[in-house]
N, C-alpha and C positions, 0 to 999 in steps of 0.2 A: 396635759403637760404644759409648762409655762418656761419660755425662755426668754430670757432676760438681762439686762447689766446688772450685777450687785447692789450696784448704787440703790435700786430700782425698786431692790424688793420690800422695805416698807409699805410700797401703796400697794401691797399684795396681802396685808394683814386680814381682811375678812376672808380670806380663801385657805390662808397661810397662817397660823395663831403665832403667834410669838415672834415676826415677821422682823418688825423692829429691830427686839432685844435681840434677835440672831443674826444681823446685818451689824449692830454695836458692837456684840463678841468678835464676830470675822474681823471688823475693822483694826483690832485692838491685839486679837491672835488669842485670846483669850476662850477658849470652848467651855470652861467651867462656869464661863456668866451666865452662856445660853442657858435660857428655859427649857430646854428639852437635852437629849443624847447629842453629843457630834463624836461622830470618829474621823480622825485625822485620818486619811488615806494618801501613800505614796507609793507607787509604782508606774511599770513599761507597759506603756500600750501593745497590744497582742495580735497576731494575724486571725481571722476570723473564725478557723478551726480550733481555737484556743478559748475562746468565751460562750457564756452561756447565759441563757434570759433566767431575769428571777422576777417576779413580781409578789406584792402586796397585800394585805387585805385592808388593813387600819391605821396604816401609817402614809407621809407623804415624804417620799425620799427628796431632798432639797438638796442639790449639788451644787457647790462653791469653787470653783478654783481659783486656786492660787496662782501656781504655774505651769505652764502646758498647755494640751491641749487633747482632747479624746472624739473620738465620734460614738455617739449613742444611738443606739436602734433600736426604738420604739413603735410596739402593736398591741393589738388585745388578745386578751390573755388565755381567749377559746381561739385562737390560730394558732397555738401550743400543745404540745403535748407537757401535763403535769409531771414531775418527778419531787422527787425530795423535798422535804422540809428543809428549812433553812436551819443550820444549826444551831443547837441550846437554844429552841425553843422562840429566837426571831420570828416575828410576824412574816408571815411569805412563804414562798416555795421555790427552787428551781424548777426552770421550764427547760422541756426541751425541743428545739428547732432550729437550722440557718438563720441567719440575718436576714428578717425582711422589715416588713413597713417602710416605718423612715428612719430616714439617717441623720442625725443630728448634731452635728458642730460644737462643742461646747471647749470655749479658750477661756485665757487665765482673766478673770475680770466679769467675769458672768455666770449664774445661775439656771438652772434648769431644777424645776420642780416636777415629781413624777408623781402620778395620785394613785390611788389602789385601782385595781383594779390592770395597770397600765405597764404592759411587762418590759423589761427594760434589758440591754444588755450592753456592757459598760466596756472601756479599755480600747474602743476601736484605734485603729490606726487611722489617719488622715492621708489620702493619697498614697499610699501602701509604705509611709514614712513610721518608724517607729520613735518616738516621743516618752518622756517621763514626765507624769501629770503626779501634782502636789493639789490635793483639795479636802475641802472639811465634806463629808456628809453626814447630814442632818438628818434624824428620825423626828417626824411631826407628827403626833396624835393629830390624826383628822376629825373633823368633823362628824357624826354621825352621819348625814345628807351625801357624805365623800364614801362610806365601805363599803366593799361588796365583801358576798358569799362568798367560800372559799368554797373550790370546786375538788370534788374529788376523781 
């Protein structure tokens, strides 16, 4: 995981492909420049009984906000129990278990990059404050040297 200003994420381009050109689109609000997928996402942050971890095998989820703010709770992806695929065929799976590892901060003006492997669960609330978070997330073909196995 990589947390970050926006500003920032250019010098992240050997880890991050398209690093740049997706730091240009956000600036501009434009998601069709990007070199890769963005999906606009806007909703309420959730109380903890409400989200759940998904993680990845080949992609690197690259999170932008715009406005808000969330807490993300990031661990590895055998402290999980596997469930479901991700729908129509998404790279990933929903995981299932509590909020553990760590807890992660993520406000309007900074990036968080998740890599495979690295199970994620999104929407937290900040201080038991419920919040509306506006951000692009980005699907990055990773690296080969980035995938893992997917586990069944």
């Amino acid at each position: 995981m990589i947390l970050d200003r926006i500003e920032n994420l250019p010098l992240y381009e050997q880890v991050i492909p398209g690093a740049r050109k997706i730091t240009d689109a956000f600036s501009v609000s434009e998601p069709g420049s990007a070199p890769c997928e963005v999906r606009e996402k806007n909703y309420a942050t959730k109380p903890d009984e409400k989200r759940r971890f998904e993680v990845h095998f080949h992609t690197i989820d690259l999170m932008m906000v715009k406005e808000g703010a969330e807490t993300i709770h990031l661990c590895a992806m055998d402290t999980l129990t596997p469930a479901e695929d991700l729908p129509g065929g998404a790279d990933g799976r929903k995981m299932d278990g509590a909020p553990q590892g760590t807890g992660v901060e993520l406000h309007a003006g900074w990036f968080c990059a998740i890599f495979p492997g690295e199970a994620h669960m999104v929407a937290g609330m900040i201080h038991g404050v419920q919040t509306n978070v506006s951000k692009w997330v980005v699907k990055v073909p990773c690296a080969p040297a980035f995938a893992v196995e997917e586990e069944r």
